[in-house]
C-alpha positions in Angstrom: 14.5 -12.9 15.2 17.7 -11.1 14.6 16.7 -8.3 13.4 14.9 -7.3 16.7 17.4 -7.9 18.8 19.8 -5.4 16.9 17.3 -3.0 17.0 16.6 -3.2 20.6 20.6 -2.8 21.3 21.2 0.3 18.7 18.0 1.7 21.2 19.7 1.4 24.5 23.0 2.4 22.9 22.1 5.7 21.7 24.5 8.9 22.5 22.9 11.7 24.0 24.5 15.0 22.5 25.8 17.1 25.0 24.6 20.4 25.7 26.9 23.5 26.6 25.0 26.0 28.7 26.5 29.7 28.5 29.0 30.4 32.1 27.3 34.0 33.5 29.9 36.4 33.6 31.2 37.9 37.1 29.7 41.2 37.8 29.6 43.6 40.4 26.5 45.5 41.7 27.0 49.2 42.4 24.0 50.7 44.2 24.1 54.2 44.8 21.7 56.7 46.8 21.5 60.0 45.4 19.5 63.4 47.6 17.7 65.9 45.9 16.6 68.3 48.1 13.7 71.0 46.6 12.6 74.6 48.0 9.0 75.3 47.0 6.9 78.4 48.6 4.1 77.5 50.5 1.2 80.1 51.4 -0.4 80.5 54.8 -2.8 82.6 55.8 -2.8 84.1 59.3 -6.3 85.3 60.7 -6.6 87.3 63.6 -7.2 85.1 67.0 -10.1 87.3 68.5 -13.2 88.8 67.5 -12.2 92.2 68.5 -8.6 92.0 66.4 -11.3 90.3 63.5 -13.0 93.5 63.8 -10.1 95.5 62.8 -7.2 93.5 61.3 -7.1 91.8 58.1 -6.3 88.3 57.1 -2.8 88.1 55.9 -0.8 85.4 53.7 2.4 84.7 54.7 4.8 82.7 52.0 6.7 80.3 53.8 9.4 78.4 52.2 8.9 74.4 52.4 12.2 72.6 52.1 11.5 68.3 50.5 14.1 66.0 50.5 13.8 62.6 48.1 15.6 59.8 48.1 16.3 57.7 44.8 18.3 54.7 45.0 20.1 53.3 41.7 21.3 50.4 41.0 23.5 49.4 38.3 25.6 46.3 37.2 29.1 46.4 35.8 31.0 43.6 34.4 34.2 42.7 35.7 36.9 43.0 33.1 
């Protein structure tokens, strides 16, 4: 009988190890917005409004310049020293 009863104790008297969890480092976010803004040609072709001007004008193309702008945003994480 006393050999269960010291085993019982040494099972409730266990140590539980302790485990050490890694501390994140401070960091800062930089988030910036950079504009690119691209020319591309862009054809149109004008036709003549009546019949009569149909009759005697041409179509003509007409290369108008188309001006985009795009937006990319990046962000970036730096570590504080």
């Amino acid at each position: 009988m006393t050999t269960k009863k010291s085993k019982r104790r040494n099972a409730r008297s266990r140590t539980v190890p302790v485990i050490e969890l890694p501390v994140p480092k401070p960091t800062t976010e930089v988030v910036t917005e950079e504009t690119y803004v691209t020319t591309e040609p862009e054809v149109e072709i004008r036709k003549p409004g009546t019949l009569a001007q149909a009759l005697t004008e041409p179509s003509v193309a007409v290369v108008k310049p188309k001006s985009r702008v795009r937006k990319e945003v990046v962000s970036r994480s730096r570590r504080s020293a």
